[in-house]
N, C-alpha and C positions, 0 to 999 in steps of 0.2 A: 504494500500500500504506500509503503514510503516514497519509494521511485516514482508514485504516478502523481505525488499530490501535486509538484509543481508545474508538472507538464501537463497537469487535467487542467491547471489554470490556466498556462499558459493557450492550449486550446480554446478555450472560454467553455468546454463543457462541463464544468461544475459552476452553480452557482454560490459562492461563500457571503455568509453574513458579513455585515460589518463590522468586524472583531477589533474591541481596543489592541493595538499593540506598542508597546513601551518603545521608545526609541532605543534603547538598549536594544532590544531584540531585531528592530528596523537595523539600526545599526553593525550587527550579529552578522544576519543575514545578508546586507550586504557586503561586509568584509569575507567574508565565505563564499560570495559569488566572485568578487574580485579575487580572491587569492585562485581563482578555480580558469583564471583568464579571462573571466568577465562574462563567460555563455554558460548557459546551464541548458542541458539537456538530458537525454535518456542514460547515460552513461556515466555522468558525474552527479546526477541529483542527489541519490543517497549521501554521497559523501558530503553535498553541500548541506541538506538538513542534519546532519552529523555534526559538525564543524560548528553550526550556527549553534545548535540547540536551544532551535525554538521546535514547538508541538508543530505537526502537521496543517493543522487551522490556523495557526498562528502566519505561518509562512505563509498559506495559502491568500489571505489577506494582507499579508507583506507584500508581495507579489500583486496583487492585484492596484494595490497604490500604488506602485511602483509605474505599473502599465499607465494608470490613470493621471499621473503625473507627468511623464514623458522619460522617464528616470530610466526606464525600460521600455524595451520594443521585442515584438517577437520578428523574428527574421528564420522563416520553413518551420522548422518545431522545435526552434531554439530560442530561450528567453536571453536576452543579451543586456548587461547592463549599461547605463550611459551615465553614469555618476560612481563615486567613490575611486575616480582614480582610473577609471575604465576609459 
């Protein structure tokens, strides 16, 4: 389930609440996608929600602000970061 949470978001087929998350965690997560090259995909997700350790729904709603900010873009069925150094 780990693997799919980011990239179920990054598709837009889940829809997640709008979950508080601490800038700690915002933070978390994106220093986790940056150390990771900047692109999160099928293959490095786990290790990114690993790294960050934020909950599943946490990130999922990381991610989704991220998108809705511009902070992030998906480019094929990769989430790509555009901030924190990316």
């Amino acid at each position: 389930m780990r693997n799919l949470v980011l990239i179920a978001a990054l598709l837009g087929a889940v829809a997640q609440p709008a979950l508080a998350q601490s800038a700690a965690e915002k933070q978390a997560l994106v220093a986790a996608i940056a150390s990771a090259g900047c692109r999160v995909n099928a293959g490095n997700n786990a290790q990114i929600l690993n790294a960050a350790g934020v909950s599943e729904d946490v990130a999922a709603a990381i991610v989704q602000a991220l998108l809705d900010s511009g902070e992030a873009v998906r480019e094929g069925g990769d989430l790509v970061l555009r901030t924190g150094g990316c």
